[in-house]
C-alpha positions in Angstrom: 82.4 93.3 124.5 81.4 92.6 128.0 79.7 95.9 128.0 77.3 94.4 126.0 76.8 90.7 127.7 73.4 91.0 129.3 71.4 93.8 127.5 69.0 92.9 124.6 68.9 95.1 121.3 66.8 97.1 120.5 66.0 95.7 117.1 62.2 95.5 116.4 60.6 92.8 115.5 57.5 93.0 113.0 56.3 89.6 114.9 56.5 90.9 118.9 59.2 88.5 119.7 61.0 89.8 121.9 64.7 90.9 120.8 67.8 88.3 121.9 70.5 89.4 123.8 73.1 91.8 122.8 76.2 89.8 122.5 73.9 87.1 120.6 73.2 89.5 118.0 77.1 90.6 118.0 77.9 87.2 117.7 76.1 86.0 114.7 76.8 89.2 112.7 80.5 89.1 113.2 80.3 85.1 112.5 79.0 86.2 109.1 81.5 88.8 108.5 84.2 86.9 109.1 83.4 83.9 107.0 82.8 86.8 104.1 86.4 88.5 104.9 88.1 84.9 105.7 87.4 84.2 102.0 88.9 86.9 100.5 92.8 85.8 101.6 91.9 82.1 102.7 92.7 81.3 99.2 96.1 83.2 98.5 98.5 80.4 100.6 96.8 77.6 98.8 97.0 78.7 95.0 100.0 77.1 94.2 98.2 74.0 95.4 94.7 74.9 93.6 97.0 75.5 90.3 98.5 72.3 90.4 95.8 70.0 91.4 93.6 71.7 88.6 95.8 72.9 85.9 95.3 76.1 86.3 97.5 78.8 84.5 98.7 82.4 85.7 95.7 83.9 84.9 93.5 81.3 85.9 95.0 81.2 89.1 94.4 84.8 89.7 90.5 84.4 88.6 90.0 82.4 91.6 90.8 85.6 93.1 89.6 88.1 90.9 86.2 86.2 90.5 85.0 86.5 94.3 85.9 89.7 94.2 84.4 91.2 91.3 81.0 89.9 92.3 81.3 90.9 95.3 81.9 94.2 94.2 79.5 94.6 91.5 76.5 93.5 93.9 77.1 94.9 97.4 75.2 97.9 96.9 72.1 95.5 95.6 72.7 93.6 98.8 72.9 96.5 101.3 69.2 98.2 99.6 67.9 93.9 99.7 68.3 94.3 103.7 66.4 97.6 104.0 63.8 96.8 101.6 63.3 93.1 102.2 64.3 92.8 105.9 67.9 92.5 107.3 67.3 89.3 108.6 66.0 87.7 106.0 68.6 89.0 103.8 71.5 88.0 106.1 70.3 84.0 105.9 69.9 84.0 101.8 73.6 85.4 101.5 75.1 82.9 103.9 72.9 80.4 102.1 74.1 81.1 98.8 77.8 81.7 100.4 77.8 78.2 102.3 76.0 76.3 99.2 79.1 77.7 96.9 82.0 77.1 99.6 80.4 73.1 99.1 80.8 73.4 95.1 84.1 75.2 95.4 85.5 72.6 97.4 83.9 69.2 95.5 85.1 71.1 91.9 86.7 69.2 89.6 88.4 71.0 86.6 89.0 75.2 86.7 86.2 76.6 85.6 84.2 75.0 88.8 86.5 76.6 90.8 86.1 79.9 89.5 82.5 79.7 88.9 81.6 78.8 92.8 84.2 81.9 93.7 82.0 84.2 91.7 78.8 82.6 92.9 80.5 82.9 96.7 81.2 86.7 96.1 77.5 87.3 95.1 76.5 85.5 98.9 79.1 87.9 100.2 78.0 90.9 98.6 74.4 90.2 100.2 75.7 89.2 103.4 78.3 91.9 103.9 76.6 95.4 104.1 73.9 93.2 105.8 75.9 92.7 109.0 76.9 96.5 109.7 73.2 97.5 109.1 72.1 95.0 111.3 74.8 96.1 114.2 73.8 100.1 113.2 70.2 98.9 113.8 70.4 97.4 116.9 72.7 99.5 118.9 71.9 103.0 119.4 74.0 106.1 118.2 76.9 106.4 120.6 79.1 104.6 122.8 77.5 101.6 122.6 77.2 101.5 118.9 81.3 102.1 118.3 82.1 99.4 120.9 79.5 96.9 118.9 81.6 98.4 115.8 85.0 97.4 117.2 84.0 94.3 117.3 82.7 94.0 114.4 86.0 95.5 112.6 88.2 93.6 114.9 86.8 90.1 113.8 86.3 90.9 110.2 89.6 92.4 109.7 91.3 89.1 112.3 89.3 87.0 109.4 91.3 88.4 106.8 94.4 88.2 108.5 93.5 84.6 109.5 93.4 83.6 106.4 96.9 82.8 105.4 96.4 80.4 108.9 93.5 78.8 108.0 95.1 78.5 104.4 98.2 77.4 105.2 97.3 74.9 107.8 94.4 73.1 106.1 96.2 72.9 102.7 99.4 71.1 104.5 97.6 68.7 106.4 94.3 68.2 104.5 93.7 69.4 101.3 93.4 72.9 99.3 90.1 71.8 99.0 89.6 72.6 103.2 89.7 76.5 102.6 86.4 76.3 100.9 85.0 73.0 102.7 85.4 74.5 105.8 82.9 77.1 105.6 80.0 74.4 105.2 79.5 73.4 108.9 80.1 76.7 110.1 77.8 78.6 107.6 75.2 75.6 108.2 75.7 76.3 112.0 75.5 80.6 112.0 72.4 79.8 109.7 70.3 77.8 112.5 72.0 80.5 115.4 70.4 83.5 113.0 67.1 81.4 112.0 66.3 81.1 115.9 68.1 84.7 117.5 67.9 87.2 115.4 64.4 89.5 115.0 63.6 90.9 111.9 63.7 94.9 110.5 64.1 96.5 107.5 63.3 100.4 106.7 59.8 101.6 107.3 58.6 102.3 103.5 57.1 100.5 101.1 58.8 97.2 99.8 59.9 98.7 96.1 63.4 97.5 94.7 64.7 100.7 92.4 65.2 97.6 89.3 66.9 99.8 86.8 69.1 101.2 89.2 70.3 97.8 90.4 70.8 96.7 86.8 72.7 99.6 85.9 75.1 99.7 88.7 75.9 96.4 89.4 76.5 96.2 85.6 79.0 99.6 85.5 80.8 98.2 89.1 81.1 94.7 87.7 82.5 96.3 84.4 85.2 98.2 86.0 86.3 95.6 88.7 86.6 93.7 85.5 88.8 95.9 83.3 91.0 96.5 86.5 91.9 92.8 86.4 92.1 92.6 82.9 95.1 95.2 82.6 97.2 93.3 84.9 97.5 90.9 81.9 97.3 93.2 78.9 98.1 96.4 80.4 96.1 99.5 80.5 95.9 100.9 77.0 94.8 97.2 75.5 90.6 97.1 74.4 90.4 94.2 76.6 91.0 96.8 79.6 89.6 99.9 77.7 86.3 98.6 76.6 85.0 97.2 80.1 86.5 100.2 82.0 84.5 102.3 79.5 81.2 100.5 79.3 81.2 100.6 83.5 81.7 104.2 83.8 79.1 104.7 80.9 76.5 102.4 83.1 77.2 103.9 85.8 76.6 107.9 84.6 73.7 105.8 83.3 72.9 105.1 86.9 73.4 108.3 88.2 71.0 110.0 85.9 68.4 107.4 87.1 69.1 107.8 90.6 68.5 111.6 90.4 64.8 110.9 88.8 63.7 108.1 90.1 61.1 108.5 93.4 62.6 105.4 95.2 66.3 105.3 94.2 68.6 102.4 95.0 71.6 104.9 96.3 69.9 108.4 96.7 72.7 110.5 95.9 71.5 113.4 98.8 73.7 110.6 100.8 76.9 111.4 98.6 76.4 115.2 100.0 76.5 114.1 103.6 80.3 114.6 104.7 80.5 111.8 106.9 79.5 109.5 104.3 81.3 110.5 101.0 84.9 111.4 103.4 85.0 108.1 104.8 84.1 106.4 101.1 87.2 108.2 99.8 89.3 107.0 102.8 88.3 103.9 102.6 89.3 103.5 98.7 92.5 104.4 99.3 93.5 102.1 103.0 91.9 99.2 100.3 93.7 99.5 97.9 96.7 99.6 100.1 96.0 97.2 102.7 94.3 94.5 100.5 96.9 93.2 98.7 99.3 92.8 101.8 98.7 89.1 102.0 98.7 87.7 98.7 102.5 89.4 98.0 103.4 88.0 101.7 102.1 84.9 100.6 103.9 84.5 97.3 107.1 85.9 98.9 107.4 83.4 102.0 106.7 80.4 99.5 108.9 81.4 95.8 111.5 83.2 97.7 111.9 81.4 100.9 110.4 78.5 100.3 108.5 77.8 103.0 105.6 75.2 103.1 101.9 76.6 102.9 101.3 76.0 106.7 104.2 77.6 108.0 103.4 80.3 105.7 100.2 80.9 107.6 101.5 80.1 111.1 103.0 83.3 110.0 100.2 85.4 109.7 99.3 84.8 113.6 100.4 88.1 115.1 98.8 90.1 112.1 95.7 88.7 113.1 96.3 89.6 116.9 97.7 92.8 115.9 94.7 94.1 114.1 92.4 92.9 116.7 94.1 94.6 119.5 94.4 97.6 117.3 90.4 97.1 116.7 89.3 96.4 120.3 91.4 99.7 121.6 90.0 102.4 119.1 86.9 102.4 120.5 88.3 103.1 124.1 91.0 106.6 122.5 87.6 107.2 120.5 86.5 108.1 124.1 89.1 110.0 125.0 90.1 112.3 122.2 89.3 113.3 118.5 88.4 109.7 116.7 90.2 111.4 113.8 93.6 111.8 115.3 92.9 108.0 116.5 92.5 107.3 112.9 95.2 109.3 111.7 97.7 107.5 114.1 96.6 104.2 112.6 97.3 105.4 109.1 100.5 106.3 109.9 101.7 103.4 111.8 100.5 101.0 108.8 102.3 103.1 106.2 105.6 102.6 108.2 104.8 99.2 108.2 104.3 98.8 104.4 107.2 100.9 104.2 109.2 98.7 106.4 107.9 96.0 104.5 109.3 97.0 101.2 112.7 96.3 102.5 112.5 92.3 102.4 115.5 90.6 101.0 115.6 87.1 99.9 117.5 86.0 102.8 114.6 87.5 105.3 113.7 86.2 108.9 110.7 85.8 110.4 111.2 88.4 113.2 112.6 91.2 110.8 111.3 90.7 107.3 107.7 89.0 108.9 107.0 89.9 112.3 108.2 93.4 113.2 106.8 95.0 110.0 103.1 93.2 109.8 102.6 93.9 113.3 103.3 97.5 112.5 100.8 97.5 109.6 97.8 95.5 110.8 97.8 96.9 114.3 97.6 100.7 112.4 95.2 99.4 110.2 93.3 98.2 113.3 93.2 101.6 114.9 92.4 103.0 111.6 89.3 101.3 110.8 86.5 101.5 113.7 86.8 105.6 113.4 86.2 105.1 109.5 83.0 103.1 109.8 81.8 105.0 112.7 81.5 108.1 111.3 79.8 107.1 108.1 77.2 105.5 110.0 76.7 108.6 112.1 73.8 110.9 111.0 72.3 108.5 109.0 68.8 107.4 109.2 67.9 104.1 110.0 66.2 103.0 106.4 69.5 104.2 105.0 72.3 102.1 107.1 72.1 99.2 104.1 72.7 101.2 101.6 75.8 103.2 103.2 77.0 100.1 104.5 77.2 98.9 100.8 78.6 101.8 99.8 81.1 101.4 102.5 82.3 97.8 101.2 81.9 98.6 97.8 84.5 101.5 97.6 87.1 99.1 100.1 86.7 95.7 97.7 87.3 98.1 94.5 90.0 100.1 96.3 91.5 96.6 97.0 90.9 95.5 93.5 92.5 98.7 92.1 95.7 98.3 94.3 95.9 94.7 93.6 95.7 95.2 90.0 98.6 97.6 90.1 100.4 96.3 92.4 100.8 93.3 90.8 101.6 94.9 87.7 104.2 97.2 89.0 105.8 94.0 90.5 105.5 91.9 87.4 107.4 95.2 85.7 110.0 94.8 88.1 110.5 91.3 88.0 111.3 91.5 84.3 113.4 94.1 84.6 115.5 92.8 87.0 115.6 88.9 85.4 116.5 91.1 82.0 118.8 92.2 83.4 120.6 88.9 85.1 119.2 88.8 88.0 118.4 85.5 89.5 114.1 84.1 90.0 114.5 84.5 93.8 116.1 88.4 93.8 114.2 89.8 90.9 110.8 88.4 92.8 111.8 90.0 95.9 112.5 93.2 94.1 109.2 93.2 92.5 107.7 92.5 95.8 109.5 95.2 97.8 108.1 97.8 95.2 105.1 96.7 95.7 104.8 97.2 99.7 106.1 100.4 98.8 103.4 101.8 97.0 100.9 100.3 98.9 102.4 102.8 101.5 102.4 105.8 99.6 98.7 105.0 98.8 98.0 104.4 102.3 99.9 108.0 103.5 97.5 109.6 100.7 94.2 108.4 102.0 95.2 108.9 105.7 95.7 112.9 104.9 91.8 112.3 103.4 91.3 111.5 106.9 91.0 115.2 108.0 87.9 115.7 105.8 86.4 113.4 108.6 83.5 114.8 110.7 84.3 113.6 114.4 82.3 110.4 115.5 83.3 110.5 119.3 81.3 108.3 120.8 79.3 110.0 123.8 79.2 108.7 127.2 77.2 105.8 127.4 
C-alpha cells in the first residue's frame, strides 16, 4: 500500500471538496469490508456457546448462520445499483448504520429469535455495504496498476476478516462473552462511520436518480427464495416441498426478473453486462471458489471443538496463520499480476487451495495442530489469496464507471450463494456420513471426523472445477503504472 500513501483519489465530488488522500479512502473502505466479511465466520467458534446460553436447537443454531447470509444474498444487487443511483457514499454510511445498529441488538438479544432476527437485519447492512466498497475503490483509482494494488488490499483485508474470525470468535467468547462477536462491531462501526462522514467525497453514476422498483422486488425476492430452499434441504433434503417450493418460486421470480430487465429503459442489472466476458467468467469462478472455500471454517470449527475438544479461544488462536496466509497470498498477486498472465497467477492459487482442502480431508481424531491445522490451512488460504485479486480485477476491467455497483453486486452475490450452496451440501454430505458411520458402530468422535474429511474433500473437487473456469478469464494485467 505504500504506493498509494500520499496521492489523493480521484473521486469527484458533487460539492468541490477536494478528494482525501489515497490510503484514507483505502482505509475506510476495507474497514467496512472487513466488519461485513468478519461476520460471516465470527460466529461459527461461538455457536455452541450462542446454543446454550439461548436454547437454541440444530437448526436454530444454523439460522444464526443461514439468516445473515440469506439477506445478504438476496439484497446485494439492490445495494450495489443504491450506490450508483443514490451516491456511493451515502450508501456506504446507511449499510454500516443499519449493520452497527443490528451487531448492538444481536449482542443485547435475549431469547432466539432476537438473535436471528438482528443476523438477518445485519446481512441486509452488509448487502448495502458490500458491493459499495469495491465500487468506491473502482471509482477512485484509475484502470491499471494502481487500481489492482488498491484491489489487493481490498481482497487481502476482507478475506484476513474472514479468516480472523474464528480469532476474534474464539478469543472474545472464552474470556468475555458470545455476546462480544456481535458487541464488538458497535465502537468500530460507530468509529469508520465518523472517518467516512468527514473523508470520503461523494459520486454515484452520471444519469438520472431512477431505482428500476420492479426489478429490485423481483430479484431480491427470487435470490432470497433460493438462498432459502438451499438451507432448507440441509434439514429435509432435496426432494422435500419445503426445499422444492422456495427453490421453485426463486427461479420463477427471477425469469420474472429477467424478462423485466430486458424491457425496462433503466434496468437494475442490464443483462448487456452478462455478455461482457470478463464479467459473466469471473461470476462463474467465483460460484464455484465460494462454494468451496466458504464453508472451510465452520467444519474446522466444529471439528477442533467435538472431536478434539478444544476450548473456543484456542480454537481461534488457531485460525492465525490462515489469516496471514491469505493476506500474504493477497498482497503478492498484485505484484506476479505484473509480471505474467494474471490468469496463470490465478490458476496457481486454485490449485494450491484444492491441495489444501484435499490435504485437509485427511484429519483424524487424533490430529495436531501442525499436521491436521497448520500445514493444510496455510496451503488453502494462501491459494485462495493468490486466487482472488485476478478474479475481481478482471470483472471490474472494461466496465464503465456508472456500472462498477452493480457488477460489484453481482460479484458478491454469485460468492455468498456459491458459499451458501457448498455449505448446504456440505453439511449434508457430512451429516450422511456421520450416520452412516455411527450406524454402523462407530464411535461420536470418528464418525464426525469422517463426515468432516468428506466434506473438505468435496470442497476440493469444487474448487479444481471452478479453477479450470478460470481459463475463460480475459487477462487483467495491470499496466505499468
Amino acid at each position: 500500500m505504500s504506493e498509494l500513501l500520499g496521492r489523493r483519489a480521484p473521486a469527484s465530488s458533487p460539492t468541490g471538496r477536494t478528494a482525501a488522500p489515497a490510503w484514507v479512502v483505502l482505509a475506510a473502505v476495507c474497514a467496512g469490508q472487513f466488519l461485513v466479511v468478519l461476520d460471516v465466520s465470527v460466529v461459527n467458534v461461538a455457536l455452541p456457546s450462542m446454543r446454550t446460553a439461548l436454547g437454541l436447537g440444530d437448526s436454530g443454531q444454523q439460522w444464526v448462520v443461514n439468516a445473515y447470509a440469506l439477506t445478504f444474498a438476496g439484497f446485494l444487487l439492490l445495494g450495489g445499483r443504491a450506490a450508483d443511483l443514490f451516491g456511493r457514499k451515502r450508501t456506504f454510511l446507511v449499510g454500516l448504520g443499519l449493520f452497527t445498529a443490528a451487531s448492538l441488538a444481536g449482542g443485547l438479544a435475549q431469547d432466539g429469535w432476537m438473535l436471528i432476527s438482528a443476523r438477518a437485519v445485519q446481512g441486509l447492512g452488509s448487502a448495502v455495504l458490500a458491493p459499495t466498497t469495491l465500487s468506491i475503490l473502482t471509482t477512485s483509482f484509475p484502470e491499471g496498476a494502481e487500481r489492482t494494488r488498491a484491489i489487493g488490499t481490498w481482497t487481502a483485508v476482507g478475506a484476513g476478516g474472514g479468516a480472523a474470525g474464528g480469532l476474534v470468535g474464539g478469543v472474545l467468547t472464552d474470556y468475555l462473552s458470545w455476546r462480544w462477536v456481535l458487541l464488538v462491531n458497535v465502537p468500530v462501526g460507530a468509529l469508520v462511520l465518523v472517518v467516512a462522514t468527514l473523508c470520503l467525497t461523494e459520486s454515484r453514476a452520471e444519469r438520472a436518480r431512477r431505482l428500476d422498483v420492479p426489478g429490485a422486488v423481483l430479484v431480491t425476492a427470487g435470490v432470497a427464495g433460493l438462498a432459502y430452499g438451499i438451507a432448507q434441504s440441509e434439514s429435509y433434503g432435496w426432494t422435500s416441498a419445503r426445499s422444492l417450493l422456495p427453490l421453485a418460486a426463486g427461479a420463477v421470480l427471477l425469469a420474472g426478473f429477467t424478462l423485466v430487465e430486458a424491457r425496462t429503459a433503466a434496468p437494475l442489472m442490464p443483462l448487456r453486462l452478462l455478455r461482457v466476458r470478463s464479467v459473466s467468467a469471473a461470476n462463474t469462478v467465483l460460484l464455484g471458489c465460494g462454494a468451496a472455500t466458504f464453508s472451510t471454517w465452520y467444519f474446522l470449527s466444529l471439528y477442533m471443538q467435538n472431536v478434539l475438544g478444544w476450548s473456543p479461544v484456542r480454537a481461534g488462536v488457531s485460525f492465525l496463520p490462515h489469516t496471514v496466509a491469505i493476506i500474504v497470498g493477497s498482497k503478492l498477486a498484485p505484484r506476479l499480476m505484473g509480471r505474467t498472465d494474471a490468469r496463470l497467477v490465478g490458476a496457481a492459487g486454485g490449485v494450491l487451495s484444492a491441495a489444501g482442502l484435499a490435504w485437509q480431508s485427511t484429519l483424524t481424531v487424533h490430529g495436531t495442530f501442525a499436521g491436521t491445522i497448520l500445514g493444510p490451512g496455510v496451503l488453502t488460504m494462501f491459494g485462495a489469496g493468490l486466487l482472488m485479486t485476478p478474479i475481481a480485477a478482471a470483472a471490474t476491467s472494461g466496465v464503465s464507471m456508472g456500472e462498477q455497483g452493480v457488477v460489484s453486486g453481482l460479484l458478491n452475490t454469485s460468492r455468498q450463494l456459491g458459499g451458501a450452496l457448498g455449505l448446504t451440501i456440505l453439511a449434508t454430505a457430512a451429516a450422511d456420513r456421520f450416520a452412516s458411520r455411527h450406524s454402523h458402530g462407530a464411535d461420536t468422535a470418528h464418525a464426525l471426523t469422517s463426515g468432516y474429511g468428506l466434506a473438505f474433500l468435496i470442497g476440493a473437487a469444487f474448487l479444481a472445477a471452478a479453477t479450470c473456469l478460470i481459463a475463460l478469464l480475459p487477462n487483467p494485467t495491470p499496466k505499468p503504472a
